[in-house]
N, C-alpha and C positions, 0 to 999 in steps of 0.2 A: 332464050331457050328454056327446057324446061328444066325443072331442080328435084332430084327426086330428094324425099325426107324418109329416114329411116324412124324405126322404133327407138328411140334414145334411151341412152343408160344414164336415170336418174339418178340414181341410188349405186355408193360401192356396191354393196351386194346382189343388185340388181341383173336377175338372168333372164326373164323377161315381164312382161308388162299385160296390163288390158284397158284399153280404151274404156273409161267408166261413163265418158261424155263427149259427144262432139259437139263445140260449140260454133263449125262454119260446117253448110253443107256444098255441096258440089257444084259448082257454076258461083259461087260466092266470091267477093274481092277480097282479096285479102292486102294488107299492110304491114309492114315490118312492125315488130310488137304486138300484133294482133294475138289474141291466144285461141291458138286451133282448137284442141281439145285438153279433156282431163284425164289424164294417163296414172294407173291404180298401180305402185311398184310393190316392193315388199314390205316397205316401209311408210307409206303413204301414200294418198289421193294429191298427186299435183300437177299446175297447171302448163301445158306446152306451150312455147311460144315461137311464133314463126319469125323467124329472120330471113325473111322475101318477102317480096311484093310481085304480084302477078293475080291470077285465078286461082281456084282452088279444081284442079282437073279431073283429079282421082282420089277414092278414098279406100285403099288397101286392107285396113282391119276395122272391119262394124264395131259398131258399139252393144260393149258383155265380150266381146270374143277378145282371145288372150293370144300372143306373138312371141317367140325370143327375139332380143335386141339384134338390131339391127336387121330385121325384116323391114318389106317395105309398105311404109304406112299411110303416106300421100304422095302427091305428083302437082306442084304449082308451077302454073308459066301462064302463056300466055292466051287469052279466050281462044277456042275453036284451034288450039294447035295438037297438031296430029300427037300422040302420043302411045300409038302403037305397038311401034319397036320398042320404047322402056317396058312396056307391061309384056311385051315378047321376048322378053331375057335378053334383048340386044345393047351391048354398053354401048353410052353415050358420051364420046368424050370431050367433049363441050361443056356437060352439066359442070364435071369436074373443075373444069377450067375457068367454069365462070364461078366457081364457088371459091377457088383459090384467088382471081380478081376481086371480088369482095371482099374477102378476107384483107388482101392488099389495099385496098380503096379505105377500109375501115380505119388500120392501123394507120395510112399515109394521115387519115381528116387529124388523126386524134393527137398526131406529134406538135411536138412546141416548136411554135414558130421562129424562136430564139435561144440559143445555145443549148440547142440537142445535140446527141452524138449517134452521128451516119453508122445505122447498121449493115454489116456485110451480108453480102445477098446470100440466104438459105438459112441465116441466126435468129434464132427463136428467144425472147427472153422473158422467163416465164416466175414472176413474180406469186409473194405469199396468198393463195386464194383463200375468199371467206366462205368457209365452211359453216356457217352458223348463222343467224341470223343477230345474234349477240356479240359474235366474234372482234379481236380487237387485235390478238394475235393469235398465235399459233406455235407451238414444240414443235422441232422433229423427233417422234419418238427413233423411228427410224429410216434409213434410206436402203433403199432397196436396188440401185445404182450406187455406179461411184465413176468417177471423171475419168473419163475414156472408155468407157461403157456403150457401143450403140444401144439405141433404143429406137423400138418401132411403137407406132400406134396404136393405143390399147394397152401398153405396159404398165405397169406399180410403177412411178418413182418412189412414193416414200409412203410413211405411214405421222400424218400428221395430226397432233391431240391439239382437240377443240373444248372450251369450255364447257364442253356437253359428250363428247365422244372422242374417239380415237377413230379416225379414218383413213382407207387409202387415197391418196392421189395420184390418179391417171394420166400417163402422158398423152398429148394431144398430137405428136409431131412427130417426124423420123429424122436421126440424124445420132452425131456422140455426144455424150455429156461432156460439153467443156469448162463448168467451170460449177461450182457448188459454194453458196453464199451463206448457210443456214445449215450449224455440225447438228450432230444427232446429240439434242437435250440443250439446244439452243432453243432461245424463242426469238422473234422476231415479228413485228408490227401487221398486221393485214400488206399487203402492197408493195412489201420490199423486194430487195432482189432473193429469189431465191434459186436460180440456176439458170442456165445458157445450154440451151442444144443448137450443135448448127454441123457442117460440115468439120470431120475430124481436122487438126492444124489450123482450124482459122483463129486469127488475133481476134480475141476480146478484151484484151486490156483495157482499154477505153470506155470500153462499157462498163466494168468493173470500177473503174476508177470512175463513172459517171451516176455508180451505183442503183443503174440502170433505171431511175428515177425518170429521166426523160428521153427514155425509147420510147417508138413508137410498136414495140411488141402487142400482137394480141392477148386478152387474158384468155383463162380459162373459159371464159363463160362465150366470150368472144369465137372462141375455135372452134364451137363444139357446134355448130351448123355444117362447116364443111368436113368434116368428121365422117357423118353418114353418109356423103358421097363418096369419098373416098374408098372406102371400106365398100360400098354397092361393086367397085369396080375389080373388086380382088375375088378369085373364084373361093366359095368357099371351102374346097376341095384341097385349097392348100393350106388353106388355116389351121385343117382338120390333121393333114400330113404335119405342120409346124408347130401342131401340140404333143404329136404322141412322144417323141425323143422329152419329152420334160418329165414323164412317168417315169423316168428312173435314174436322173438328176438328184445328188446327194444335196438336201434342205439347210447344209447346215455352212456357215463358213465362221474360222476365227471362234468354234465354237458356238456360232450365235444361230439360232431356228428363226428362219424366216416364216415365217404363217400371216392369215389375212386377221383383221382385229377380230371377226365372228366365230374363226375358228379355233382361237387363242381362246375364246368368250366359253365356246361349247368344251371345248378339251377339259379350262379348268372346271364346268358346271361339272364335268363329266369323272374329275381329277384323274385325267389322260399325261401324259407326259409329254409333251409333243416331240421330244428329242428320239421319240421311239415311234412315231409315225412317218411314214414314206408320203414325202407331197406328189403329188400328183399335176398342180398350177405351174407357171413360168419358173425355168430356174429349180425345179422342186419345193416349190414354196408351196407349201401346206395351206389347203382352202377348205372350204364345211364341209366336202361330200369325205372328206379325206380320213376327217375325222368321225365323221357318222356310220364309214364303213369299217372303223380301228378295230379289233378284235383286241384286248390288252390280253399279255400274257403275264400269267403269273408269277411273281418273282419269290424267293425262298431268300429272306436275309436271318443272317446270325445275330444273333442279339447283342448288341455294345455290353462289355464286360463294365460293372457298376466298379466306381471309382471312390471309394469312401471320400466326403469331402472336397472331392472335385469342381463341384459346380457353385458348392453354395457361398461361397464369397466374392465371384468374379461381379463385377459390375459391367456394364457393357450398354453402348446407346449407339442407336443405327439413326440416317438419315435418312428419309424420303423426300424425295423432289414433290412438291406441291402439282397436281394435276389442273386442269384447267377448269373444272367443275371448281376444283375447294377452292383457285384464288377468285375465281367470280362470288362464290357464296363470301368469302372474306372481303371481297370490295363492295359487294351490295349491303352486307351489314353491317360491314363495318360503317359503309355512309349514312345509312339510317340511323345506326345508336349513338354516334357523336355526330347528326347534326338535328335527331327529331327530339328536339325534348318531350322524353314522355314518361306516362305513367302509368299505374297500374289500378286496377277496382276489381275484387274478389264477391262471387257470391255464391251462394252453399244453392241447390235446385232439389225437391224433392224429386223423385223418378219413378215412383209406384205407380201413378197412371201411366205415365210414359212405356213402365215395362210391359204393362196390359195392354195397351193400346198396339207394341209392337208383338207381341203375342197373337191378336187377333190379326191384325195384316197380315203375319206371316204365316196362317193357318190358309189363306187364300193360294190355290198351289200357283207355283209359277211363281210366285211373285216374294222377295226378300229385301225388307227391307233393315237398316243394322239403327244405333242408337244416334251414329254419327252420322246419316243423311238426315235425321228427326232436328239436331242438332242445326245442320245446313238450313234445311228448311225453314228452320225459327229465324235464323240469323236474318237471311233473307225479307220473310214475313217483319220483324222488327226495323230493317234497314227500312223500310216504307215511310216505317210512322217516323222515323228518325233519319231525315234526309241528312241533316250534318256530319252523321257518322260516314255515309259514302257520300267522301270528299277526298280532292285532291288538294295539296300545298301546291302553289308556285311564290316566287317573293313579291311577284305582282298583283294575283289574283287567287281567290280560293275555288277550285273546280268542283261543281255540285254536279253527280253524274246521275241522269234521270232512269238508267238502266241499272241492273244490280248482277254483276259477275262474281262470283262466287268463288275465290281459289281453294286447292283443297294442299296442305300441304302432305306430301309423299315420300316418305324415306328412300332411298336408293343405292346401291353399290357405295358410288362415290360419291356421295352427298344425300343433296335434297332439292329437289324438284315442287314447284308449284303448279299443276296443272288446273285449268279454268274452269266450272260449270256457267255457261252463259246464259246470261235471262234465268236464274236460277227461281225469282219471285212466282216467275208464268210456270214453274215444273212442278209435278207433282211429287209424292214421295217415291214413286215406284221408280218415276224417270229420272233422279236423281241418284238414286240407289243405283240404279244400271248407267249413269254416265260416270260415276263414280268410278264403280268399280273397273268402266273400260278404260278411264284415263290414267289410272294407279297402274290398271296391265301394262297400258305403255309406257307410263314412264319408267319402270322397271324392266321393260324390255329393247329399251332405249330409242323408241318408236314414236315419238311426241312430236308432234310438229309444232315450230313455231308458233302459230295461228292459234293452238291450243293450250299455250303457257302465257300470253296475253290476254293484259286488257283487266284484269282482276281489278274491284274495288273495294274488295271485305277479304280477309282470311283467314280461316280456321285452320287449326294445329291440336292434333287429338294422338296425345301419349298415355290414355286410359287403359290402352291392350298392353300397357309394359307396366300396369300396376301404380306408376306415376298418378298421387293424388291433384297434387298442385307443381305450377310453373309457370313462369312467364317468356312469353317468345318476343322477340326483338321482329319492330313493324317492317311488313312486308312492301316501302316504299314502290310507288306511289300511293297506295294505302293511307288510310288517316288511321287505321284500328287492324289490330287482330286479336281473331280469340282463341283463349288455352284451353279443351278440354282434360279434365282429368277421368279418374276415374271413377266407376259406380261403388260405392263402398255401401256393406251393410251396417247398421247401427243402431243406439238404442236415440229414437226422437219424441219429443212431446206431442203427442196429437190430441187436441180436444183436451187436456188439463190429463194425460196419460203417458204413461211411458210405454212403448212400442217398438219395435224391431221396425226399422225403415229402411230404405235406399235411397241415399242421397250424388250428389254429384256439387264438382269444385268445380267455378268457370269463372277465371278470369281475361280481366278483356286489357288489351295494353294500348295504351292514347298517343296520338299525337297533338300536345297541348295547344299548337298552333294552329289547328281546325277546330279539335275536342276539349272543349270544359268539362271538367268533374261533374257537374250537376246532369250537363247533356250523355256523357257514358254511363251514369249514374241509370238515369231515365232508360236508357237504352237495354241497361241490364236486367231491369222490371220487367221493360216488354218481353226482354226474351227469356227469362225465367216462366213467366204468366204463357207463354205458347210452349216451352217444352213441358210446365205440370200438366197442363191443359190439353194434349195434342191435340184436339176436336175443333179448337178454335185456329188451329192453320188453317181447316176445312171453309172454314164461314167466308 
């Protein structure tokens, strides 16, 4: 029969979507894992993937044109079968049925053949999801349930911090929360248990005690095909009646304001209070619009009567829980500097040409270029002549990479972020300049996609805008090298047997001794010295 696919909600913040690409068209066979199209959310270009197998019958939203979630976006079954009534608003309740059969068929292949523990019919056990493509574990910052809670599809359970973000997760099932395996500011493993929905009163002991390791539950990623059936089937008419009693749902419980991580993000850009906004979301949980419509009012406080001597001797020290961004940035360095031995080479760069040269590009309108893609550029232009520098360590073999990726490193809220310029050698200045500056936007805006924080084989690290002369960064492993810019200072230099007002610049480059010899970063630091005094000879 046939299976209708809805618009999917890629992304938490996700309201809806547009087809940027279809990559089957209509009469086309399609395969479980085949990937339909590329769906544009708010947060990225990613790809959909079909979990059926049949034809491809109908194609609901062209490609450019934009849907809310959960419209309908394809129709796959079988060749030449009638498919009429779906596209005539008539439910199909078969689609549904066989998409719950699937579902069932999946999790029966996937259980252990030997000392599993029998789930009771309607229990859902729905384990720690990888939100990340780095992920290893996961916090709950918070839950937004508690045990004996129903919940319906489409709900928050929790708000779980990834080494990259704080995000919500959605339940995929209807049924009570029975049991919660993971407290709020716990961490626990990708895959473990992290809670049990199923019918209110039913035993899960067993599961609990089997620490649901070998159920045969669906995961996350698993569910979320029969999902948009589900949901085709419910008029939308009552979803719309089953939001409005939430508009006036007090946000707050135990003290504590529920809101979603974006709307927490804008409040405080916005330094809102949230304790003072009315949510509008499930439960009155405070979501973006909520906050984008806040009117703050203004408040008259009295001024704290001054205490001679009050404050100035008290000593006092607060702890902060480690976020999932810093202990990644602490395991990735930490394993690079106690296990790469490495070292450092300093060299001084004139920058008088360099600042003429950027001078006249930028007089060309439209187009900006800064000192640090001139910088990139060279790096790149130098990795050529100097293939040993882009190298990989392994303890078997040393990886020579015939492509040159370029990371840039990028400050951020909670940390630091390295986002990729690819093929940097083939870009020019302008198009580096402009990839730059768009991957710096999102990683600041926490918009990076995996795909675009991979793969780096050089990195650059430029703390010249904070006045920082000289420094050395710790190697951006798999990396053999990265390099420090400093700053442009002006000074008095010798030119031609004179003394002269110049601008110079600090670049030190940090080794990995086990690919890099002295002599070879040595060499390396000439070439790139000789292309940033030079800018003319990137051009050649």
């Amino acid at each position: 029969m046939a299976t209708i696919i809805n618009m999917p909600r890629l992304s938490d913040t996700m309201e809806e979507g547009v087809v940027a690409k279809w990559l089957k068209n209509v009469g086309d066979k399609i395969e479980e894992g085949d990937i339909l199209a590329e769906i544009e959310t708010d947060k990225a270009t990613m790809e959909f993937e079909s979990f059926y197998e049949g034809t491809l019958l109908h194609i609901g939203i062209q490609e450019g044109e934009t849907s809310p979630v959960d419209v309908l976006l394809a129709i796959i079954g079988e060749e030449g079968e009638d498919i009429s009534g779906l596209l005539n608003g008539e439910s199909s309740e078969e689609a549904p049925e066989k998409a719950e059969e699937e579902v069932k068929e999946e999790t029966t292949s996937e259980a252990p053949t030997s000392e599993s523990t029998e789930i009771p019919e309607g229990v859902q056990v729905i384990t720690m999801p990888r939100l990340s493509d780095t992920m290893t574990d996961g916090t709950i910052a918070t839950w937004l349930k508690k045990v004996g809670d129903e919940v319906s599809e489409g709900d928050m359970l929790a708000e779980i911090e990834t080494d990259k973000a704080t995000m919500e997760f959605e339940c995929f099932y209807e049924g009570t929360i029975l049991y919660i395996g993971v407290q709020e500011g716990e961490t626990a493993p990708v895959d473990s248990l992290l809670t049990i929905i199923g019918p209110a009163g039913t035993d899960v002991s067993a599961i609990v005690a089997n620490g649901g390791a070998t159920t045969s539950a669906p995961t996350k990623e698993e569910a979320k095909p029969a999902t948009p059936e589900k949901k085709e089937t419910k008029p939308a008419a009552k979803k719309t009646e089953e939001a409005k009693p939430a508009t006036k749902t007090a946000n707050t419980s135990d003290g504590r304001v529920f809101a979603s991580p974006l709307a927490k993000k804008i409040a405080s850009d916005k330094g809102y209070n949230l304790a003072d906004i009315t949510g509008s979301g499930e439960n009155g949980r405070i979501i973006k619009k909520d906050v984008e419509n806040f009117t703050p009012v203004a408040k008259v406080e009295a001024a704290a009567p001054l205490v001679s001597g009050s404050t100035s001797n008290v000593e006092s020290s607060e702890e902060v829980k480690n976020s999932q961004m810093r202990k990644a940035i602490a395991k990735s360095l930490g394993n690079s500097k106690f296990t790469a031995p490495d070292f450092s080479l300093n060299i001084e760069v004139d920058m008088d040409n360099a600042m003429a040269s950027r001078k006249t590009i930028n007089a060309i309108p439209d187009t900006k270029v800064s000192f640090n893609d001139m910088v990139v550029k060279a790096c790149a232009m130098a990795l050529k002549k100097h293939p040993q520098v882009n190298t990989s360590w392994s303890d078997a073999n040393t990886v020579y990479h015939s492509h040159i990726h370029v990371g840039v490193a990028v400050a951020v809220e909670d940390g630091l972020l390295v986002p990729v310029i690819k093929h940097t050698d083939s870009l020019s200045l302008t198009q580096i300049g402009a990839g730059v500056r768009d991957l710096a936007g999102k990683a600041r805006n926490k918009k990076l996609t995996p795909a675009e924080m991979q793969g780096s084989t050089f990195t650059v690290s430029n703390l010249g805008m904070f006045g920082i002369q000289n420094f050395n960064s710790i190697i951006n492993q798999p990396n053999s090298a990265i390099l420090s810019v400093g700053a442009i200072v002006q000074k008095p230099v010798v030119k031609d047997g004179q003394i002269v007002v110049g601008n110079t610049m600090n670049l030190t480059l940090t080794c990995d001794h086990r690919t890099v010899d002295g002599a070879v970063g040595a060499q390396f630091l000439q070439t790139l010295k000789t292309f940033i005094e030079n800018p003319v000879t990137m051009l050649a």
